[in-house]
DOBA-914460 format. One line per 10 residues: number of its first residue (from 1); their letters; for each residue x, y, z of C-alpha. Coordinates in steps of 0.05 Angstrom, whole numbers, plus 5000, padded with zeros to 4 digits. Layout:
! residues N
NUM	a	X Y Z  ...;
This chain:
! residues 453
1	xxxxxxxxxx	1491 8868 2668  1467 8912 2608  1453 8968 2587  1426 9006 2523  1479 9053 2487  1472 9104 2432  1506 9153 2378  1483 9203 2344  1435 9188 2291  1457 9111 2297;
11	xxxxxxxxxx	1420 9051 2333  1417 9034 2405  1464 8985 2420  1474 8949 2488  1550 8935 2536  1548 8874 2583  1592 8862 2644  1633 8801 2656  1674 8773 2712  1741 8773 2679;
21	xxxxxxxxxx	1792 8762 2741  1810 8688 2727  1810 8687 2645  1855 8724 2594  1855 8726 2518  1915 8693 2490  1984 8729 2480  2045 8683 2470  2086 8739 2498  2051 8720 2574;
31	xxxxxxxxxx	2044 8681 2614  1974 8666 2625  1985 8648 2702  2017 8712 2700  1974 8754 2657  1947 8826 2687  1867 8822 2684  1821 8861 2711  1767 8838 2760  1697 8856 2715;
41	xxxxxxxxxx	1699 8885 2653  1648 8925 2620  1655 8911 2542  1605 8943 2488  1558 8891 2459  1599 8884 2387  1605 8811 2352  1682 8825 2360  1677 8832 2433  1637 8774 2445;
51	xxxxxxxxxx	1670 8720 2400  1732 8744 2441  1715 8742 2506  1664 8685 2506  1691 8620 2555  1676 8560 2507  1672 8500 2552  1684 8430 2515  1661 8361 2533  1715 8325 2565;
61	xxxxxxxxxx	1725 8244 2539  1758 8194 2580  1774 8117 2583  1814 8100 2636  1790 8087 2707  1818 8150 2735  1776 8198 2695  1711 8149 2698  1724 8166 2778  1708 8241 2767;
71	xxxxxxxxxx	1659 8230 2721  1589 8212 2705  1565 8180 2643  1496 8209 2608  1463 8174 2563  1414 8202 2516  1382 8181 2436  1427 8201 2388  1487 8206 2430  1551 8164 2421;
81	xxxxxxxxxx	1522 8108 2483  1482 8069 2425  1548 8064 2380  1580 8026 2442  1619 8088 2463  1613 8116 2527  1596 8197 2525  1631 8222 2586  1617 8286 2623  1655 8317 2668;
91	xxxxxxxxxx	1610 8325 2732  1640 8411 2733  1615 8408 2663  1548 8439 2690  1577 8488 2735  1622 8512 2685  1556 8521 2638  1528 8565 2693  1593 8617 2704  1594 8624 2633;
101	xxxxxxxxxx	1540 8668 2636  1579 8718 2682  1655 8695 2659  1697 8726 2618  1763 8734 2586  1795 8799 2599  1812 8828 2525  1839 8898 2537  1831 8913 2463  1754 8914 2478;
111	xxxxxxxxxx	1738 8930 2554  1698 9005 2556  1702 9004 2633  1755 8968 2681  1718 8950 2742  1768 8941 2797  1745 8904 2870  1773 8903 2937  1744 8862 3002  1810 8884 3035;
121	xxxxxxxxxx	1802 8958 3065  1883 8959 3081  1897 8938 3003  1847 8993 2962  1877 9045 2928  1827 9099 2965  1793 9115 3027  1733 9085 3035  1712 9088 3113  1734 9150 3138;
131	xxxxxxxxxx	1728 9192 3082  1662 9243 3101  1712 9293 3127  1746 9344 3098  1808 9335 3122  1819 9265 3105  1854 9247 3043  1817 9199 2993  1879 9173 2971  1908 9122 3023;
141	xxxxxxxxxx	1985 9138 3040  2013 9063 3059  2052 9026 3013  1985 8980 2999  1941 9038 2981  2006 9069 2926  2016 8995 2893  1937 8990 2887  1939 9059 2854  1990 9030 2815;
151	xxxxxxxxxx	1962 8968 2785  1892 9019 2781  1930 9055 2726  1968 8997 2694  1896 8970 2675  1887 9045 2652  1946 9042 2603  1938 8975 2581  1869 9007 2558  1900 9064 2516;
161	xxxxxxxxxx	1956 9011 2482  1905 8964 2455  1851 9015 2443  1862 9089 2410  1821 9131 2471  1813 9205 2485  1801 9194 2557  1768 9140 2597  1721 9117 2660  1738 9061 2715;
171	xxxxxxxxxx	1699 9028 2779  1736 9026 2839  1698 8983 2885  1702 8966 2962  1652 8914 2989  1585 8971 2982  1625 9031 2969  1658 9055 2902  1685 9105 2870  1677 9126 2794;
181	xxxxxxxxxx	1743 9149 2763  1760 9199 2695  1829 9196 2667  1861 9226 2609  1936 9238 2596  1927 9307 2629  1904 9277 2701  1857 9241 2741  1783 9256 2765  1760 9212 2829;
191	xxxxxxxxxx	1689 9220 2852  1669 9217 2929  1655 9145 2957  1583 9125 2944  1539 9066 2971  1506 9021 2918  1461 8959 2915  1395 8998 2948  1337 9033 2914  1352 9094 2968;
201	xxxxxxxxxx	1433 9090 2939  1422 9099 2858  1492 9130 2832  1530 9078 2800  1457 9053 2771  1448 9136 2746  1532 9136 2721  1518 9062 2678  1447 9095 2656  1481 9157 2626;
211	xxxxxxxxxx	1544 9115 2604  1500 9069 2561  1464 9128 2528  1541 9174 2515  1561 9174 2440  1625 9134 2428  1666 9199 2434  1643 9208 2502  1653 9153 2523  1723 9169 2506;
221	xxxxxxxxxx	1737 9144 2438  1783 9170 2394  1731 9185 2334  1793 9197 2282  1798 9122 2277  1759 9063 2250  1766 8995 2259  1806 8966 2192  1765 8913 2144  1792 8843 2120;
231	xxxxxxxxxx	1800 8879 2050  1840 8931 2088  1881 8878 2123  1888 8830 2063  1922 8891 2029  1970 8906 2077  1982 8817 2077  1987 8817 2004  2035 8882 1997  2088 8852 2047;
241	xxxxxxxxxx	2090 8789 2010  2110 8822 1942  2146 8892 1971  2222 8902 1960  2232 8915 2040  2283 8907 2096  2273 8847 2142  2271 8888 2192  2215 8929 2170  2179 8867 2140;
251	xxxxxxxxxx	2190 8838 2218  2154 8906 2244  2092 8900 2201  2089 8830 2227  2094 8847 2291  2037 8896 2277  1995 8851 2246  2004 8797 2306  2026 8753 2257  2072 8702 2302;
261	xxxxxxxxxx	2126 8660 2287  2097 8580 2258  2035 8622 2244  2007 8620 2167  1963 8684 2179  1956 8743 2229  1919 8731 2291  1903 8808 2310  1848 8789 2366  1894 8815 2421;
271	xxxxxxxxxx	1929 8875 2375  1865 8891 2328  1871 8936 2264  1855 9005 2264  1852 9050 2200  1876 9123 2223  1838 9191 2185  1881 9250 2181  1844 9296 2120  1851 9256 2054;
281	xxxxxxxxxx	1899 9209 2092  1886 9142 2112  1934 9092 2149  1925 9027 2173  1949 9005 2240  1963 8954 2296  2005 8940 2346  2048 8996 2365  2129 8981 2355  2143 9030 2411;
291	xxxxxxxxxx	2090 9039 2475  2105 9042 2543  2053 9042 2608  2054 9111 2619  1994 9146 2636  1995 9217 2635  2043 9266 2602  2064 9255 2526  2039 9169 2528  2081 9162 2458;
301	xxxxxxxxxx	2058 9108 2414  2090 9097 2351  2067 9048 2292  2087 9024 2224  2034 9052 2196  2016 9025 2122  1980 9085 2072  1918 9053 2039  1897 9100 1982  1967 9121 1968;
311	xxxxxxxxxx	1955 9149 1891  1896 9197 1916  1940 9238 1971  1967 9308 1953  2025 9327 2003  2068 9388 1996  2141 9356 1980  2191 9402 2013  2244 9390 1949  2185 9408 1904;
321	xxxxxxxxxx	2161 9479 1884  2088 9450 1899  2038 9394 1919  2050 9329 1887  2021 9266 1892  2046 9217 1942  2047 9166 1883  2089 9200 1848  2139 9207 1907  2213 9169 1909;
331	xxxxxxxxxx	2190 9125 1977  2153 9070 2007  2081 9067 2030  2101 9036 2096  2116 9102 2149  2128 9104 2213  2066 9145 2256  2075 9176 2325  2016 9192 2355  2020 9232 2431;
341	xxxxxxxxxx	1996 9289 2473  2041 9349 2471  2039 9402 2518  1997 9453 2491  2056 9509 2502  2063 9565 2458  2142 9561 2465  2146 9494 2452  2148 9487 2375  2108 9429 2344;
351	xxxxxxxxxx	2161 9365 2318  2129 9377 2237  2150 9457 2247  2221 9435 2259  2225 9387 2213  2196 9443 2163  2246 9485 2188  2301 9435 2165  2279 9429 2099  2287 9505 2099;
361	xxxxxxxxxx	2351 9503 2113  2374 9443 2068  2343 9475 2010  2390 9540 2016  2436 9497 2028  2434 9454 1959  2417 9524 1930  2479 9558 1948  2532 9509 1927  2489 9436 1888;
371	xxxxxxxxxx	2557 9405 1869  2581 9397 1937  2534 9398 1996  2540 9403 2064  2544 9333 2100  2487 9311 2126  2442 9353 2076  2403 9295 2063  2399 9248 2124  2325 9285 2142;
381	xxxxxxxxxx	2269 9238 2149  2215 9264 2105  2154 9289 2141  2091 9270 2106  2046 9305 2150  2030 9331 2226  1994 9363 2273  1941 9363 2326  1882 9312 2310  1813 9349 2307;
391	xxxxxxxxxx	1756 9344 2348  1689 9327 2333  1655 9397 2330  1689 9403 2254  1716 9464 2265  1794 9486 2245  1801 9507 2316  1776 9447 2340  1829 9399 2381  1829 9339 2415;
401	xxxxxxxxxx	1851 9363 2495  1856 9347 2560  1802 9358 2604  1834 9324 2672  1899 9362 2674  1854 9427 2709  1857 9374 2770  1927 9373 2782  1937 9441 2762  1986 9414 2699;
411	xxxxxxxxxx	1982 9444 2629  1932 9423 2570  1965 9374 2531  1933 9362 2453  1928 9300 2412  1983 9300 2363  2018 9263 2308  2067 9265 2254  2078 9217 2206  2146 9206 2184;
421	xxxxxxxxxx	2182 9158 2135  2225 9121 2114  2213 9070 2176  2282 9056 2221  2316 9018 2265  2320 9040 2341  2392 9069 2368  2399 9009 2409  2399 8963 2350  2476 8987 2342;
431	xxxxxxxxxx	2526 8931 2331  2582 8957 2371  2613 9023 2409  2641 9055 2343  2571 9053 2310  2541 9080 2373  2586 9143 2374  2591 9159 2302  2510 9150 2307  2512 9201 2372;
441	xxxxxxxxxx	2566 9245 2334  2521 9256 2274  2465 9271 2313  2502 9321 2351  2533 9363 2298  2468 9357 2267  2443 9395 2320  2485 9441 2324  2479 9459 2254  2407 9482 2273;
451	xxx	2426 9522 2327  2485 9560 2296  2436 9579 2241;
């Protein structure tokens, strides 16, 4: 299946559809046996996506008597046969050839449009044959129907880990029903069951029409981020290499880079790169350090984030009387970024305000008395930037919301991130008990500080 897509002002492009439920692109971490995949995929027609998801099927070469039972030999000019050796093909060879053309690997750092399929009515996530009435739920109530919903949205999250998305669309199939399906972190949207397959039943034709002709942020793209080059990369590679870090932290950007132990370079096909715009700011990106498979609410994701053009950024130092250079700043250009949707609340006081709020208070504090400050005075992470990530319209106003959170009657929640530095170790890296509580203690009495004042 494909399809013709377009941006604005760019060329048309085209998104093909594979059968991905048998095949998964690489990750040492699974299991392949194991490994979630979705049933078809629907990837955009990019060189990236093809080289990874492409089945390569190789001639198989055998001696013993075993192998010559199961296969055939061919023999054809300019093959190995006139050298005296035997060129053996495996007698699937052929029908391998022919599912390549529809078989796929499932890369969920690529796939625009999970496609999910069910010939088992008691096992689908929704209702599919009694569902023309009103009073009948779509959502099926049995323990089937909640653990379909379930794996539903772990494809969905999987999605928004590997890939930096604003919202997204999913197939929900049953035999020649379906469903079409918009989610964001806000909520879920889930169309009434169609038929498909007939010239008198055109919807999912009409949804895949307008899909291929939706700009890449309507399609649900996060347009604040690019993908990173092999210059980008290289730099990032060649900083680590000569940088004065922790191994810890120098473990983290490997981890972000995919870069795997006995391996002499990164392999980021499952994790790829992503360089991150925020004004002036640029930060390159990969696989997040902390992520979990949530998929509405706050969906945290936080990354080692590296700054690429680190002598041209002017932030406003909170020790300094004005804007200075990040160059010129005391630190490292490794940060740590954590990107999520806050509830759009006006009581609910944005993370940067806070930590402006600190810096507030730690600069009366070194004011009132600089020989001998108050402890904890300087244990503040410094807060390079944050707030909510702009939409596309350009506008100040402009934010990156919800749209899906009117259907469960929640609260907008807004894109959001704050990037914060230096980069450290998780609470339950702690060695033992003591270094747990006198970690908790601090924290504590740090807190209360704030309040008291």
């Amino acid at each position: 299946m494909a399809g013709k897509a377009r941006d604005d002002e760019t060329e048309a492009a085209t998104f093909f559809a594979r059968n991905t439920s048998r095949h998964t692109v690489k990750d040492v971490s699974e299991d392949p046996k194991r490994a979630t995949r979705v049933d078809v995929g629907i990837y955009p027609n990019t060189e990236r996506a093809k080289q990874t998801v492409e089945l390569k099927f190789e001639t198989s070469h055998h001696s013993d008597e075993r192998a010559s039972a199961q296969t055939e030999t061919e023999s054809a000019p300019g093959t190995a046969m006139e050298s005296g050796e035997p060129h053996v093909v495996n007698i699937d060879e052929a029908r391998q050839a022919s599912r390549q053309k529809w078989s796929a690997r499932c890369s969920w750092a690529d796939l625009l449009v999970p496609v999910e399929v069910k010939v088992d009515h008691s096992k689908s996530a929704f209702e599919f044959l009694a569902c023309t009435g009103s009073t009948v739920s779509y959502l099926r109530q049995t323990d089937p129907g909640r653990d379909a919903r379930a794996q539903l949205f772990n494809y969905v999250a999987r999605i928004c880990a590997h890939q930096h998305r604003t919202h997204l669309y999913a197939i929900y199939v049953y035999r020649d029903k379906a469903r079409i399906i918009y989610v964001d972190c806000g909520g879920c949207y889930v169309s009434t069951a169609f038929t498909y397959g007939t010239r008198g039943h055109d919807t999912l034709h009409r949804f895949l029409w307008r899909l291929a002709r939706m700009t890449h942020r309507q399609q649900g793209y996060d347009t604040t981020v690019r993908p990173a080059s092999a210059e980008e990369i290289q730099s990032l590679v060649d900083y680590v290499s000569r940088a004065r870090i922790t191994p810890y932290v120098k473990n983290c950007v490997k981890r972000a880079l995919s870069w795997n132990e006995g391996e002499t370079a990164p392999q980021p096909s499952l994790w790829p790169l992503y360089v991150v715009m925020h004004g002036t700011l640029q930060l390159l990106i990969g696989k997040p350090e902390r992520w979990n498979l949530r998929v509405f609410g706050r969906c945290t994701r936080g990354y080692v984030a590296f700054i690429l053009n680190w002598q041209n950024v002017t932030l406003c130092d909170p020790d300094a009387d004005g804007p200075v250079l990040l160059g010129e700043l005391d630190t490292d250009r490794l940060a740590f970024l954590k990107d999520s949707w806050r509830s759009d609340q006006i009581d609910i006081t944005p993370e940067h305000e806070v930590y402006r709020y600190l810096y507030g208070l730690r600069k009366a504090a070194l004011a009132k008395d600089p020989e001998n400050p108050p402890p904890g005075a300087y244990h503040i992470l410094n807060c390079f930037y944050g707030g909510d990530v702009e939409g596309m319209e350009h506008d100040s106003l402009s934010r990156q919301t919800t749209t899906a959170h009117e259907a469960q009657d929640n609260g907008r929640r807004v894109h959001y991130r704050i990037l914060l530095s230096p980069v450290c170790r998780p609470l339950s890296d702690f060695t033992n008990f003591k270094e747990l509580a006198t970690l908790l203690s601090q924290a504590l009495l740090g807190q209360s500080r704030i309040f008291s004042s």
